[in-house]
N, CA and C atoms as a LAMMPS dump frame, in Angstrom:
ITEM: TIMESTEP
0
ITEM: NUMBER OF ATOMS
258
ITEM: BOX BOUNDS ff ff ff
-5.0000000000000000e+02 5.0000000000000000e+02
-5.0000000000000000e+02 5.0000000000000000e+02
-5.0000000000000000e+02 5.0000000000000000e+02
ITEM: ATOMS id mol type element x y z
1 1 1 N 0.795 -1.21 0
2 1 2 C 0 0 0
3 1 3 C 0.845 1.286 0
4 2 1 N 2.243 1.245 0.62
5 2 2 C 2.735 2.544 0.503
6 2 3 C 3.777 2.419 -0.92
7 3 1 N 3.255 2.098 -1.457
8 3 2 C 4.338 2.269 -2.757
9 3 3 C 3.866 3.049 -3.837
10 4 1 N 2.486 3.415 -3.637
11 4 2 C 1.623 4.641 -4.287
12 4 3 C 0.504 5.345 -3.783
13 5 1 N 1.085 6.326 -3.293
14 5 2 C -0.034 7.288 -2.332
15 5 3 C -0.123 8.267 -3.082
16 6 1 N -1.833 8.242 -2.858
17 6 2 C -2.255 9.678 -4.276
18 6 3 C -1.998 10.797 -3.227
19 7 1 N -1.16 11.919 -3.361
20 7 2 C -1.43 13.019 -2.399
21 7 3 C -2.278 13.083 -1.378
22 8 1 N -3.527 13.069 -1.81
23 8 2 C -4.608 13.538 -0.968
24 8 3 C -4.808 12.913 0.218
25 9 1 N -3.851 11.168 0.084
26 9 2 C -4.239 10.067 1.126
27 9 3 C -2.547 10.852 1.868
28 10 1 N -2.041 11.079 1.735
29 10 2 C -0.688 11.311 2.531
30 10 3 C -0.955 11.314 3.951
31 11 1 N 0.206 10.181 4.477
32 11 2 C -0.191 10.416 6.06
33 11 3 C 0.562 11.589 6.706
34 12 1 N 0.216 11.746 7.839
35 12 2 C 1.19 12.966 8.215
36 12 3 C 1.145 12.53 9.875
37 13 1 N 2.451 12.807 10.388
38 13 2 C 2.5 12.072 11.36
39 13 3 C 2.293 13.632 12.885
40 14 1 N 1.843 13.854 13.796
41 14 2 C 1.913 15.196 14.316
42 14 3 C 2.294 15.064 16.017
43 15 1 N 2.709 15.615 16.47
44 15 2 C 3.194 15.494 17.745
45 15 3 C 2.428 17.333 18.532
46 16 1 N 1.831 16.741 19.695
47 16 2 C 1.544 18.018 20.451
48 16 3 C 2.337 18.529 21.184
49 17 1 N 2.275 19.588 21.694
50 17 2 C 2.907 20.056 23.143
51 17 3 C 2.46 19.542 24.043
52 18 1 N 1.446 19.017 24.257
53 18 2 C 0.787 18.334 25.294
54 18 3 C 1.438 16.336 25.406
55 19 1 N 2.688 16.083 24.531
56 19 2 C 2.969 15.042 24.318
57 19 3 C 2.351 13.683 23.361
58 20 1 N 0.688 14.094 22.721
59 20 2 C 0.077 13.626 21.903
60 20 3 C 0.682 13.247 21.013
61 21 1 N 0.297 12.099 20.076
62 21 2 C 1.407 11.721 18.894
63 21 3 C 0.296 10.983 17.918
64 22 1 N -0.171 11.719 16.803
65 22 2 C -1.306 11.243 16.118
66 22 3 C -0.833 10.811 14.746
67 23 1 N -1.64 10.657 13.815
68 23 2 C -1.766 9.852 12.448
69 23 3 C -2.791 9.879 11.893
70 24 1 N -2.928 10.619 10.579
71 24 2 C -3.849 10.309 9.934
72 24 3 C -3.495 11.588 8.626
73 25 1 N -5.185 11.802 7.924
74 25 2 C -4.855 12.571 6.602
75 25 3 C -5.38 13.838 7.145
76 26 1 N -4.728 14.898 6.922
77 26 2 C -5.033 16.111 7.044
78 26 3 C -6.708 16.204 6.301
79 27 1 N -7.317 16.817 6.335
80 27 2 C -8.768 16.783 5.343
81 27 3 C -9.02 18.214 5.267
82 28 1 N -8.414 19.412 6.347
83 28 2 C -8.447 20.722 6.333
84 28 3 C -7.479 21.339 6.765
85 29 1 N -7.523 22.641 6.529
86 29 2 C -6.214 23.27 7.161
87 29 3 C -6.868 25.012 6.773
88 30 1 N -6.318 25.596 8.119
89 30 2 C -6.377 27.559 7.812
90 30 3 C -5.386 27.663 8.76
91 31 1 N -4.91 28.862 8.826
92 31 2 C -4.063 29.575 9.672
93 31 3 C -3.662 28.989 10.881
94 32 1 N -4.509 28.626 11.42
95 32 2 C -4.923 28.617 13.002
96 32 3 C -5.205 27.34 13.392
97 33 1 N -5.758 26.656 12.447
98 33 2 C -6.373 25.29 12.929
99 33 3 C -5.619 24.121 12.001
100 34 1 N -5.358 23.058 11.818
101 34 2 C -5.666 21.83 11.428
102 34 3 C -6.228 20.432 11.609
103 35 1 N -7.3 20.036 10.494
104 35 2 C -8.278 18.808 11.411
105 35 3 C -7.788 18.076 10.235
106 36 1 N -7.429 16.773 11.172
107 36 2 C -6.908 15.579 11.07
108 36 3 C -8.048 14.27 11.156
109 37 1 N -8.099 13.719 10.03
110 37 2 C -8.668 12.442 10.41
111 37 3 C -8.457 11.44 10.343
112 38 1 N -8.347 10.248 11.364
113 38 2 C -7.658 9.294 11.724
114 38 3 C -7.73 7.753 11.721
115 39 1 N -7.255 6.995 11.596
116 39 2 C -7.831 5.797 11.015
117 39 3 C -9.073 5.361 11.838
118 40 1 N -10.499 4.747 11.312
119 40 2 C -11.413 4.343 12.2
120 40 3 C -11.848 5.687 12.498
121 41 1 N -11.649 6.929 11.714
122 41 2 C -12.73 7.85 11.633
123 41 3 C -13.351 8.516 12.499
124 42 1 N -12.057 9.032 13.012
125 42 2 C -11.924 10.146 14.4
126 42 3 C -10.955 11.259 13.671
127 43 1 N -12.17 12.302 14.073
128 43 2 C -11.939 13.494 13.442
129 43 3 C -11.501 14.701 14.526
130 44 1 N -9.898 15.061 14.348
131 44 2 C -9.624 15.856 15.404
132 44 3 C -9.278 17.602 14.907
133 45 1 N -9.664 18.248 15.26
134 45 2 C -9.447 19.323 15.08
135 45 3 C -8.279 20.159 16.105
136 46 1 N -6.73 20.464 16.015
137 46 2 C -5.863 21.108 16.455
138 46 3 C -5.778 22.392 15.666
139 47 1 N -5.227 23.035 17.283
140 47 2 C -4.938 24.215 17.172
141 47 3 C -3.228 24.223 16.497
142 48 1 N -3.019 24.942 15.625
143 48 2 C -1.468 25.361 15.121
144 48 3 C -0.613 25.412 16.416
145 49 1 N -1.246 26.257 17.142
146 49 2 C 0.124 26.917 18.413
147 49 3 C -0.093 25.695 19.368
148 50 1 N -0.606 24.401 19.241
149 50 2 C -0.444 23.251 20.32
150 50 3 C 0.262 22.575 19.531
151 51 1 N 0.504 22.721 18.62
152 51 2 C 1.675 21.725 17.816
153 51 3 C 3.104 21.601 17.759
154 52 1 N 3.744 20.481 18.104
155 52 2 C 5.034 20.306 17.841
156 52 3 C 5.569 20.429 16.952
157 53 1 N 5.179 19.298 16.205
158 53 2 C 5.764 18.764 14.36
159 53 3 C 4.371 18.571 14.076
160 54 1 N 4.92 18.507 12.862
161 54 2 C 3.599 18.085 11.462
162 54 3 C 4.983 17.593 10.281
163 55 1 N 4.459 16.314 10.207
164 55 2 C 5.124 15.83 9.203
165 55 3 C 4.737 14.529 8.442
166 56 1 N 5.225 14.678 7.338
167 56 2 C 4.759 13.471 6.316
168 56 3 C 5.498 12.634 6.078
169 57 1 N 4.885 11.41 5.575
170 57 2 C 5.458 9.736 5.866
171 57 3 C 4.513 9.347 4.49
172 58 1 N 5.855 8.41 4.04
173 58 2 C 5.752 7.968 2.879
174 58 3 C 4.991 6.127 3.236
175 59 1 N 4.683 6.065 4.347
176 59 2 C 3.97 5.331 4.896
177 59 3 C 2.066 5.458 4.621
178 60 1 N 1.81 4.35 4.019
179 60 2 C 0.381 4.537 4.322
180 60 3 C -0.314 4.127 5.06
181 61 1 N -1.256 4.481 5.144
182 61 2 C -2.448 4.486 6.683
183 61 3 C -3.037 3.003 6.985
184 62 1 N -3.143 2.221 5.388
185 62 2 C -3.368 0.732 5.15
186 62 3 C -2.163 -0.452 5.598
187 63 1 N -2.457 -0.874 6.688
188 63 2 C -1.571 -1.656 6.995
189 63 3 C -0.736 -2.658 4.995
190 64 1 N 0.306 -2.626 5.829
191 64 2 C 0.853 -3.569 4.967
192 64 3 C 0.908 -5.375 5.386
193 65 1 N 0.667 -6.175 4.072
194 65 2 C 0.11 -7.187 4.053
195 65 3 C -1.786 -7.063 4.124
196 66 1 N -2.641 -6.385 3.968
197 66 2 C -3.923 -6.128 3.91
198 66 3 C -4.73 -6.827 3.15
199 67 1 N -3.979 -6.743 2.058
200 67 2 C -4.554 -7.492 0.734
201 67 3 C -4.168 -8.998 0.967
202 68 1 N -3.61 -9.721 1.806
203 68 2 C -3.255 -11.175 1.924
204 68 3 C -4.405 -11.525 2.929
205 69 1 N -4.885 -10.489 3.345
206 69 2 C -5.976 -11.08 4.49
207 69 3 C -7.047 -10.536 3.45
208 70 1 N -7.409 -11.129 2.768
209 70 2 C -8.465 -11.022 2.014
210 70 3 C -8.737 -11.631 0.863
211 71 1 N -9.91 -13.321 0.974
212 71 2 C -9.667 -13.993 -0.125
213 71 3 C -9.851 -13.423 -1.893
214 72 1 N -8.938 -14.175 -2.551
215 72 2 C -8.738 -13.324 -3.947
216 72 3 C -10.6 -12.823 -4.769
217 73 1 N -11.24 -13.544 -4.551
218 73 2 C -12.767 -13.041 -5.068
219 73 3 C -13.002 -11.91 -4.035
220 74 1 N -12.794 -11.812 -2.768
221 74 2 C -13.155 -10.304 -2.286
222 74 3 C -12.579 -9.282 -2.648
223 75 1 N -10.991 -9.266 -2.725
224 75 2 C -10.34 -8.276 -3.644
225 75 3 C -10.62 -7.926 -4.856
226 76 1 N -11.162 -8.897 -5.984
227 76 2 C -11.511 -8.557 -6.734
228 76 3 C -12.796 -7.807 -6.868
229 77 1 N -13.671 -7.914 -5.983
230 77 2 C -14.621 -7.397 -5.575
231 77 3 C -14.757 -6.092 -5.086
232 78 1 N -13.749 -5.647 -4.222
233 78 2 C -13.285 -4.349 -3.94
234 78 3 C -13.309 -3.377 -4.615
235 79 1 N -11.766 -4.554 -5.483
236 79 2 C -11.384 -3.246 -6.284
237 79 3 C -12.34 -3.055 -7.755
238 80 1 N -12.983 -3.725 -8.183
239 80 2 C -14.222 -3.715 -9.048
240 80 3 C -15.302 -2.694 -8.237
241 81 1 N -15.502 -2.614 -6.994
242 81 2 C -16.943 -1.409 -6.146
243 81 3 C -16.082 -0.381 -6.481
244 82 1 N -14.94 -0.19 -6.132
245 82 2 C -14.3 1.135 -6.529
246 82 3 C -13.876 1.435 -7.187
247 83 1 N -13.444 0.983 -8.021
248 83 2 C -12.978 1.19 -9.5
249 83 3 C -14.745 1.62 -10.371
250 84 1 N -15.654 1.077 -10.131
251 84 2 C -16.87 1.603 -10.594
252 84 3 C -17.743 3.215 -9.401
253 85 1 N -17.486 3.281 -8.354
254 85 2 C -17.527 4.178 -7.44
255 85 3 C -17.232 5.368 -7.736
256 86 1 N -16.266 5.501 -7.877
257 86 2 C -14.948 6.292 -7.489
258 86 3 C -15.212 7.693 -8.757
């Protein structure tokens, strides 16, 4: 899974001042704020000035090995809903 990440999925890895240490895809961003959403679809909204780092990882959010846990007719199945979806 991380051997082609479309931009938009980029993980970004962020550390608080408060010692927090999160993961996930940015989905917004202004001045002041950035909201992060996180695997299993927890949506956090930080403040800029509580932030440590913000940084990106060529890592994706989809575990690796994913597709081996999944017999070959469901994958094909998948990627056939989204490939017609999308």
């Amino acid at each position: 899974p991380s051997q082609s990440i479309e931009p938009r999925y980029t993980r970004y890895d962020i550390a608080t001042k408060d010692d927090r240490e999160l993961s996930g895809i940015i989905t917004a961003e202004t001045l002041d704020y950035v909201t992060l959403t996180q695997p299993g679809g927890v949506v956090e909204v930080l403040r800029r000035r509580d932030l440590e780092k913000i940084s990106s990882s060529k890592l994706s959010l989809m575990p690796d090995g994913f597709e081996s846990a999944l017999p070959r007719q469901s994958m094909a199945d998948l990627i056939s809903y989204i490939t017609n979806h999308h």
